[in-house]
BAFI-3210 file (N, C-alpha, C; in Angstrom, 3 decimals, decimal comma, padded with zeros to 6 digits):
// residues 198
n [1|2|3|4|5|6|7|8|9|10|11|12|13|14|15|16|17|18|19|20|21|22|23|24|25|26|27|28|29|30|31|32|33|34|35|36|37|38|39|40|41|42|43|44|45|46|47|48|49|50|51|52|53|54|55|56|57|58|59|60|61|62|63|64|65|66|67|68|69|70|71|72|73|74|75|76|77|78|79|80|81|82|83|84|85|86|87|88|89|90|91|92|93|94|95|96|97|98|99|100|101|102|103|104|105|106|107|108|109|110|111|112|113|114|115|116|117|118|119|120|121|122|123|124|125|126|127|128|129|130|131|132|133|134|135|136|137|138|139|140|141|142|143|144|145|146|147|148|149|150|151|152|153|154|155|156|157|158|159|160|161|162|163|164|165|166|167|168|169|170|171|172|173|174|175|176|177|178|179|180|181|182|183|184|185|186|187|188|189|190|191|192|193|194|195|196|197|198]
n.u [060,424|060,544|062,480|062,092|061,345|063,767|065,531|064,896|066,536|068,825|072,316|074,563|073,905|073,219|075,677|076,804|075,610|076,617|078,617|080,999|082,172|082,642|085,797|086,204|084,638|082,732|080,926|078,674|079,419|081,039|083,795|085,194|086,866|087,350|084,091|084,048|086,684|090,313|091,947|094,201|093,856|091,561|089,275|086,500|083,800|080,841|078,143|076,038|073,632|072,612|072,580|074,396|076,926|080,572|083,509|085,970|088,543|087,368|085,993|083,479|080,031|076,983|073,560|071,781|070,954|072,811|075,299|074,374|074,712|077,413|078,020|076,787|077,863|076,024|073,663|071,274|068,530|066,423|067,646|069,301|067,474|066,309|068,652|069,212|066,875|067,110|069,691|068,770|066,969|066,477|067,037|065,676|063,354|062,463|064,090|066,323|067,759|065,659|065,109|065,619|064,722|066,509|065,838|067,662|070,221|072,238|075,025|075,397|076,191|078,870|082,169|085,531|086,437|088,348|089,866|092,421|094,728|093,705|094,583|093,907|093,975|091,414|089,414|090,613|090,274|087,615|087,187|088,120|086,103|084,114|084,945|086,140|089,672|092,580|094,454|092,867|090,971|093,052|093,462|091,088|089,924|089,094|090,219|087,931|087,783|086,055|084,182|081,781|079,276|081,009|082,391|084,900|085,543|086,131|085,729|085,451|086,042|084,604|085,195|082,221|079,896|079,214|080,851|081,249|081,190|080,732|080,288|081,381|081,459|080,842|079,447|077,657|076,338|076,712|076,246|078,072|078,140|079,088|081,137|082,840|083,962|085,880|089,292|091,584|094,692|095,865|096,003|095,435|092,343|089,615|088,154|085,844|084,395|084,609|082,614|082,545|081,026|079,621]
n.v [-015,423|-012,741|-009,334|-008,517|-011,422|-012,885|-011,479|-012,862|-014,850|-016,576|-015,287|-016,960|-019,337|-019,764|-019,006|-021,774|-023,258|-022,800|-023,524|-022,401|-021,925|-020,823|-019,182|-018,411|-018,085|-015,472|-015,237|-013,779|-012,809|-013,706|-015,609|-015,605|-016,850|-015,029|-015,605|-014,015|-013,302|-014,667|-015,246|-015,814|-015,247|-014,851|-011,953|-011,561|-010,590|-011,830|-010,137|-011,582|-011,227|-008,826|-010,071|-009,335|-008,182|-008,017|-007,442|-007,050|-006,465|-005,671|-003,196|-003,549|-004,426|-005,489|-006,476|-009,480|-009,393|-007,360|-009,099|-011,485|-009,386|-009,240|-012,088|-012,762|-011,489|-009,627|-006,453|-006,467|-006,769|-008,823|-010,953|-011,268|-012,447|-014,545|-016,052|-016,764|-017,597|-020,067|-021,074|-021,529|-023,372|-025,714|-023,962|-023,180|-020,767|-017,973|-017,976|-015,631|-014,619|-013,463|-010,120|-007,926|-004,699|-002,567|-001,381|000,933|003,267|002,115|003,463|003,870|001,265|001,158|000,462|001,559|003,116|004,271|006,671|006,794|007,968|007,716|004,946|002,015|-000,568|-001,801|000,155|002,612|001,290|001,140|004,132|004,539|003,485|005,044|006,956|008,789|010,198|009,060|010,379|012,849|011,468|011,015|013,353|014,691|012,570|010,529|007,200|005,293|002,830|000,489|-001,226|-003,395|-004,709|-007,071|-007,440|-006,478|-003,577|-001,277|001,819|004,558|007,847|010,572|013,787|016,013|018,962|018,897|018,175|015,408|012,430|011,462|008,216|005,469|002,913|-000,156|-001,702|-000,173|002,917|005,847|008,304|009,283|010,772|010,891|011,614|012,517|009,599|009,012|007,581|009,814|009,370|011,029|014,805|016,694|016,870|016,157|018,018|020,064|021,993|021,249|018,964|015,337|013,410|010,158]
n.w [-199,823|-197,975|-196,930|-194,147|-193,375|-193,719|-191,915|-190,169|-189,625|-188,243|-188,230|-186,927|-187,467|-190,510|-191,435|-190,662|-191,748|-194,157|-193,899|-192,503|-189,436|-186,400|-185,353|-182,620|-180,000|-178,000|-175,283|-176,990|-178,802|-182,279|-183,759|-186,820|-189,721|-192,213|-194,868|-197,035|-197,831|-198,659|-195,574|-192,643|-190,148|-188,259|-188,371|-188,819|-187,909|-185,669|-184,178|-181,729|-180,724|-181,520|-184,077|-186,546|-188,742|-188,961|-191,196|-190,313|-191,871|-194,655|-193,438|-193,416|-192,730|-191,227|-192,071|-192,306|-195,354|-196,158|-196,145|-197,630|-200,287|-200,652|-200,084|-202,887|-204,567|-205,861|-205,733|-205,908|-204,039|-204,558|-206,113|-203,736|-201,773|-202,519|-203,244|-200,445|-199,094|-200,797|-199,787|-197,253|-196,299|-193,730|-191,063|-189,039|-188,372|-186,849|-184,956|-183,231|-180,731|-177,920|-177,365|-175,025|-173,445|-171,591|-168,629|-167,391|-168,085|-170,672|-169,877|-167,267|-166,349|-167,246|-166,278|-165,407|-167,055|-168,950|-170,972|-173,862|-176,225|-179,694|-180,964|-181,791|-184,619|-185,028|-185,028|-186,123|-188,626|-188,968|-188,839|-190,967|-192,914|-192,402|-193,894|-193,196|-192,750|-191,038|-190,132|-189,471|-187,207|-185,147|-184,683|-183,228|-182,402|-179,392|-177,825|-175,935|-173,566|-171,739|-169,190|-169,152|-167,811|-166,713|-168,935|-171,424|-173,530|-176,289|-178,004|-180,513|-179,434|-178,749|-178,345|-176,157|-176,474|-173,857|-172,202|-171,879|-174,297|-177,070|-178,304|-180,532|-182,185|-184,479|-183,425|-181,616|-180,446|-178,971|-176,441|-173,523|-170,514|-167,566|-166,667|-164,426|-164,088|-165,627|-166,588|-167,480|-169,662|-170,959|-170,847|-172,983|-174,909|-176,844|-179,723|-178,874|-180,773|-183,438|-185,549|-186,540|-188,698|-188,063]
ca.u [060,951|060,995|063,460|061,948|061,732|065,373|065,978|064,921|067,114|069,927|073,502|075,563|073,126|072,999|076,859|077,236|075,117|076,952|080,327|081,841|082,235|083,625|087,156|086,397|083,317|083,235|079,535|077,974|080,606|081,470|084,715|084,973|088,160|086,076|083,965|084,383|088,219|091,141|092,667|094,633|093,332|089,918|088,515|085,182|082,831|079,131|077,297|074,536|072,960|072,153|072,145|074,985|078,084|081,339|084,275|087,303|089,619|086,778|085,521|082,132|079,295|075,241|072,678|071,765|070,882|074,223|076,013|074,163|074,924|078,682|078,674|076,521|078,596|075,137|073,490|070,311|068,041|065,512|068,228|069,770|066,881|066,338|069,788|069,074|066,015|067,697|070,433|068,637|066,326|066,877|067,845|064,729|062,868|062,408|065,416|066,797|067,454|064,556|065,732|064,488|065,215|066,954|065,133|068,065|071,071|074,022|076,007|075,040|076,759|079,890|082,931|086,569|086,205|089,425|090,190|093,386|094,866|093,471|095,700|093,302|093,796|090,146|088,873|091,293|089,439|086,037|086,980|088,338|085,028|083,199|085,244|087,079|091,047|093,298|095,282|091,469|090,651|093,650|093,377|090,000|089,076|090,459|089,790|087,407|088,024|085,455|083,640|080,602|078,779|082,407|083,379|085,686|084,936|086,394|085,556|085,932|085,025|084,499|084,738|081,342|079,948|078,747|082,212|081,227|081,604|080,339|080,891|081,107|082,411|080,525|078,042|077,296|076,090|075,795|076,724|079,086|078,394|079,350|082,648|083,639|084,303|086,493|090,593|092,187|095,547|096,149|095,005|094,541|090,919|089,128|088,063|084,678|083,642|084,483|081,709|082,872|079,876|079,794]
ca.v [-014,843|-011,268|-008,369|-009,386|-012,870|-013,201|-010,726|-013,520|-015,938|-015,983|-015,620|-017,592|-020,564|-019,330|-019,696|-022,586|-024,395|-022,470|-024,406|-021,399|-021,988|-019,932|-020,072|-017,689|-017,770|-014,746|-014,462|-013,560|-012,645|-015,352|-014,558|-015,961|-016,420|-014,192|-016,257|-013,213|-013,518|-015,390|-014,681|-016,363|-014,618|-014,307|-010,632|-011,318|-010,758|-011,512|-010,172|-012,941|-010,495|-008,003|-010,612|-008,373|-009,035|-006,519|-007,361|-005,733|-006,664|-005,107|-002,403|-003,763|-005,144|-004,879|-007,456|-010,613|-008,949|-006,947|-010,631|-011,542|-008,920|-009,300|-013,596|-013,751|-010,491|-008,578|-005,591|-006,779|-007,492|-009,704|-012,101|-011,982|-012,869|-015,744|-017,048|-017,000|-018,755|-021,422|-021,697|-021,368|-024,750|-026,417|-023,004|-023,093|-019,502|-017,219|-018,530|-015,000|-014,392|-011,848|-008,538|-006,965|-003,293|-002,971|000,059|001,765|003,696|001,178|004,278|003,856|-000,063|001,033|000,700|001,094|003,988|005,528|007,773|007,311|008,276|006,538|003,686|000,569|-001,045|-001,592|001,528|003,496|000,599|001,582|005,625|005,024|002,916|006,046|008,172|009,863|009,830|008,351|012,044|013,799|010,645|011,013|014,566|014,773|011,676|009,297|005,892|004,560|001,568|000,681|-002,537|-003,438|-005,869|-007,977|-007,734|-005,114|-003,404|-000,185|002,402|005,851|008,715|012,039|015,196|016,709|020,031|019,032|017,696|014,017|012,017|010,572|006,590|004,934|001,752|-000,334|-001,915|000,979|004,562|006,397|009,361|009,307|011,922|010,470|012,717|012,338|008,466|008,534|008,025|010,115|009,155|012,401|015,942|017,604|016,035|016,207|019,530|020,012|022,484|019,887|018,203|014,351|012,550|008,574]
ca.w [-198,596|-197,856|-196,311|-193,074|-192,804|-193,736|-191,402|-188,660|-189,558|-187,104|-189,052|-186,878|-187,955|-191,768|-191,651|-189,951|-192,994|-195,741|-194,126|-191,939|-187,965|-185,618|-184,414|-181,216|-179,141|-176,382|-174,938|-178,284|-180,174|-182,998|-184,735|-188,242|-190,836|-193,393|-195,788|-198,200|-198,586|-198,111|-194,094|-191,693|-188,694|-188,111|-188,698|-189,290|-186,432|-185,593|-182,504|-182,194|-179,856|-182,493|-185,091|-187,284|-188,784|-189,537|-191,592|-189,780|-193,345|-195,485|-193,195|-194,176|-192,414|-191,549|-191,202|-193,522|-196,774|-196,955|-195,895|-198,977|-201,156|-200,879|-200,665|-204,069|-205,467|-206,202|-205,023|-206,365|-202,996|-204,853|-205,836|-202,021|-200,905|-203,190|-202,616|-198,813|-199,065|-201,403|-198,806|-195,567|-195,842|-192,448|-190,462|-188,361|-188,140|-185,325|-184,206|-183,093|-179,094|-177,748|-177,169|-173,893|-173,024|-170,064|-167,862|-167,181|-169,084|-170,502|-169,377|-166,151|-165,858|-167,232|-165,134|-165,131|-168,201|-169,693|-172,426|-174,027|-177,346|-180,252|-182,005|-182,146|-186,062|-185,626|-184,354|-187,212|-189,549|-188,854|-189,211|-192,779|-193,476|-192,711|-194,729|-192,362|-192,431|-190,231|-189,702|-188,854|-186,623|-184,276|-184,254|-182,911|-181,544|-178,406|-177,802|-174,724|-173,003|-170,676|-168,887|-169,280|-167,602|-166,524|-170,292|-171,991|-174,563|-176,828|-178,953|-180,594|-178,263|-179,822|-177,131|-177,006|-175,624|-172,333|-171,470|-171,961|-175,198|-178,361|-178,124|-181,652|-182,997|-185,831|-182,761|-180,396|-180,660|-177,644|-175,527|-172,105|-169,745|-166,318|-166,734|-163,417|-163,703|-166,754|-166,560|-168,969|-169,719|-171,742|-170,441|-173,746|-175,173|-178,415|-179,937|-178,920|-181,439|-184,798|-185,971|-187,291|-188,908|-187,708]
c.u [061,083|061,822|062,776|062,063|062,696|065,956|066,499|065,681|067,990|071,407|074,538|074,699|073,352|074,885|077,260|076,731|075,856|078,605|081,165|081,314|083,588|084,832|087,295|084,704|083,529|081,627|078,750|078,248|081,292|082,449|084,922|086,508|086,897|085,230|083,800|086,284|089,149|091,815|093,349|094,239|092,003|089,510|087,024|083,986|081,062|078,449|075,656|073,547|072,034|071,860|072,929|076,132|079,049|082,691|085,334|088,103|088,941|086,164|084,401|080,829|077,768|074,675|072,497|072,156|072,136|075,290|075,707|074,453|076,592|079,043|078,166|076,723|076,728|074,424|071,870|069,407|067,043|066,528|068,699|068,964|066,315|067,306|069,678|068,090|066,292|068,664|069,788|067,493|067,332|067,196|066,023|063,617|062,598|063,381|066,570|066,734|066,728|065,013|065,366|065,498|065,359|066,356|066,095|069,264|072,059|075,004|076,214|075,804|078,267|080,450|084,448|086,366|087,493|089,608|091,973|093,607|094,439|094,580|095,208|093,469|092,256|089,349|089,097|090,589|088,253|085,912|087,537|087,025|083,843|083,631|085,723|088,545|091,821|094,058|094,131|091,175|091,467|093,648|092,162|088,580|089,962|089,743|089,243|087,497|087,015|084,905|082,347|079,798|079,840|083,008|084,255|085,662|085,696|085,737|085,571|085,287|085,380|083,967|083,533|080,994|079,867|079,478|082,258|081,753|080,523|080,932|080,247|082,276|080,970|079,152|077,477|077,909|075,621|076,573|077,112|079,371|078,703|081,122|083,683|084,478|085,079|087,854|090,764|093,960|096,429|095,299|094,503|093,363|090,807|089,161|086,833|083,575|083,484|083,464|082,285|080,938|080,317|078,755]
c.v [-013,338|-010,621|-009,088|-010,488|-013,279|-012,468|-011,680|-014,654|-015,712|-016,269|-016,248|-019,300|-020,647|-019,681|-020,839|-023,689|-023,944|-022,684|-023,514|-022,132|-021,261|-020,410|-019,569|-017,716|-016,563|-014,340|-014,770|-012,915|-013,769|-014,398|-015,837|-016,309|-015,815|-015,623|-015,325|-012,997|-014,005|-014,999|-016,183|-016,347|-014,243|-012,834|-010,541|-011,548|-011,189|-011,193|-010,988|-012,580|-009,685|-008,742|-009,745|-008,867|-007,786|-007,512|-006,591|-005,532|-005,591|-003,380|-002,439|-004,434|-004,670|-006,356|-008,686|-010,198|-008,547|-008,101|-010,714|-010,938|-009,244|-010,967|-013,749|-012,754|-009,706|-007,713|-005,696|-007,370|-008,784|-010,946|-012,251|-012,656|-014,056|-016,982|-017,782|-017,750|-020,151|-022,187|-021,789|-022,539|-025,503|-025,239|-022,376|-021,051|-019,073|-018,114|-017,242|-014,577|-013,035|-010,942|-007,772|-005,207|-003,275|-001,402|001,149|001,948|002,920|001,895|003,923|002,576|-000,079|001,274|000,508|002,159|004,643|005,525|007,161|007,944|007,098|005,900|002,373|000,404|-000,881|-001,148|002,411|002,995|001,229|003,079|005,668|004,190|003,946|007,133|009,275|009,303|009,669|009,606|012,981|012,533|010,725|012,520|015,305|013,536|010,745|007,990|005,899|003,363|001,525|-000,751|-002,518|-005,265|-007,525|-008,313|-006,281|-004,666|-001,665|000,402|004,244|006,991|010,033|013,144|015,735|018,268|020,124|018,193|015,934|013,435|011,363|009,106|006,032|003,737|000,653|-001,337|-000,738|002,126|005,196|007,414|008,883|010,472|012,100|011,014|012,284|010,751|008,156|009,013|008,682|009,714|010,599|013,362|016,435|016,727|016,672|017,727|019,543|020,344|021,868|018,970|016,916|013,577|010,910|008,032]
c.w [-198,784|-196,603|-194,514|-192,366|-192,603|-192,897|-189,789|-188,570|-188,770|-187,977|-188,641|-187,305|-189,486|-192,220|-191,664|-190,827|-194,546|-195,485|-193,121|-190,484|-187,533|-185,142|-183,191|-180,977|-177,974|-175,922|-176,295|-178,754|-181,056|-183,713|-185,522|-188,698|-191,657|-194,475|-196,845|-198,692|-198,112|-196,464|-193,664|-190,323|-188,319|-187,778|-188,966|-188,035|-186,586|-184,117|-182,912|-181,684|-181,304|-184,001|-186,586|-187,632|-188,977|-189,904|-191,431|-191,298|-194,296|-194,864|-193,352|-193,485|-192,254|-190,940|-192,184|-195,205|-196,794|-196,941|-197,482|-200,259|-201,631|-200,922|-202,466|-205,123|-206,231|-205,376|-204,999|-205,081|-203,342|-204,898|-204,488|-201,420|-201,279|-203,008|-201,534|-198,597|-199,442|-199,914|-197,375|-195,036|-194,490|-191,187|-189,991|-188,389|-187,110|-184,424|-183,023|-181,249|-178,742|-177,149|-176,091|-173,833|-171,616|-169,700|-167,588|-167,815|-168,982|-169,608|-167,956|-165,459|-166,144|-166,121|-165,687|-166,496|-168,397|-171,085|-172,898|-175,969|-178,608|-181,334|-182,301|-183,220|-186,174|-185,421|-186,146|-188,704|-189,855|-189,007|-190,860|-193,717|-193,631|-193,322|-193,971|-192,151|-191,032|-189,354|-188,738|-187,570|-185,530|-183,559|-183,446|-181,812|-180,263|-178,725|-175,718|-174,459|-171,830|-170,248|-168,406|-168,828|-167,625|-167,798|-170,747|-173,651|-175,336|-177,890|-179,589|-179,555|-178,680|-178,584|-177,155|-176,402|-174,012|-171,413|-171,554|-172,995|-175,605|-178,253|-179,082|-181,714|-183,521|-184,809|-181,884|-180,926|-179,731|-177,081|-173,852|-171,596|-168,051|-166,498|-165,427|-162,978|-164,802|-166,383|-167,383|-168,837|-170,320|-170,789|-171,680|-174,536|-176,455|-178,573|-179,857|-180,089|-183,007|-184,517|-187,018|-187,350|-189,013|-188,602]
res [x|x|x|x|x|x|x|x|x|x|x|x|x|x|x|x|x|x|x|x|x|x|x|x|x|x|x|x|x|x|x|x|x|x|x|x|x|x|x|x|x|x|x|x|x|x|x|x|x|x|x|x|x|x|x|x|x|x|x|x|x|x|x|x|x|x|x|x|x|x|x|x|x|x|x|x|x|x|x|x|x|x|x|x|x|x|x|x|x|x|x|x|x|x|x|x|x|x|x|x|x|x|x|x|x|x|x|x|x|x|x|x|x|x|x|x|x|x|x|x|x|x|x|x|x|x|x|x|x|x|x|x|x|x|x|x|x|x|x|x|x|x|x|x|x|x|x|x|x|x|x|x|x|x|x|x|x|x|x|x|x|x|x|x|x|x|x|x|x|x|x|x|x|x|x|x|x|x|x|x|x|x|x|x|x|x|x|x|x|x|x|x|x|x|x|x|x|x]
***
């Protein structure tokens, strides 16, 4: 098996034979108890869309192989991908839902968009995963709340020059420049001229 093939396996299937099932379904969001460490509360996400996983507890996630690297504790891709083959008899191939590109800008479907100050756990999670502190993170960034396609959805929003925003969190990377349709709860906003790397 190679980096590819394993790529097509689908990981809420790949779990679901290595003993893990979800305790939350939302759409195609599967939420987990971690199968990397003991919890009570499920933190461990997979969008089944993107075929990805993220470890809110660990700050940690990606696509099969890094799954792999952290269940069989090596960094070593040849063995991950050995493991995964061992374990993934019965876990059909091209199993993964087809991906279309939608013609026109996500931005464009949001609705209901406000800014406020950021305090999410797993927003503040995902800025100390990239190595940015918790002190620089409030000072520079808000939190977006917005709805998307009748679901709700948050994530960091970083002031930018052309008055819009940077929109990060550990699935989505994108710019928000529809200005005029965003609450703010706060007047004073990011700092435009700071550069945070996501």
């Amino acid at each position: 098996m190679n980096i590819n093939e394993a790529k097509q396996i689908r990981l809420v299937e790949y779990l679901r034979i290595a003993g893990h099932h979800p305790v939350n379904v939302r759409g195609y969001q599967y939420w987990y108890l971690s199968p990397l460490r003991e919890e009570r509360t499920p933190s461990f996400k997979v969008n089944d869309n993107l075929n990805e996983w993220y470890d809110f507890g660990l700050s940690a996630g990606g696509d099969i192989i890094e799954l792999g690297k952290y269940l069989y504790k090596t960094s070593n891709v040849s063995t991950v991908l050995l493991r995964i083959s061992e374990n993934a008899i019965g876990v059909p191939g091209q199993q993964l839902q087809s991906r279309t590109v939608r013609p026109c800008p996500v931005e464009d479907e949001m609705e209901n968009v406000e800014v406020v100050d950021l305090n999410h756990y797993a927003l503040l999670s995902y800025l100390r995963s990239r190595g940015i502190s918790e002190e620089v993170g409030r000072t520079y960034c808000k939190e977006i709340h917005y709805e998307l396609r009748k679901r709700h959805y948050f994530a960091i929003a970083f002031e930018n020059i052309k008055g819009g925003y940077e929109v990060r969190n550990p699935y989505y990377k994108r710019m928000y420049q529809r200005q005029g349709h965003i609450r703010h709860q706060i007047q004073q906003g990011c700092h435009p001229k700071t550069r945070l790397r996501f």
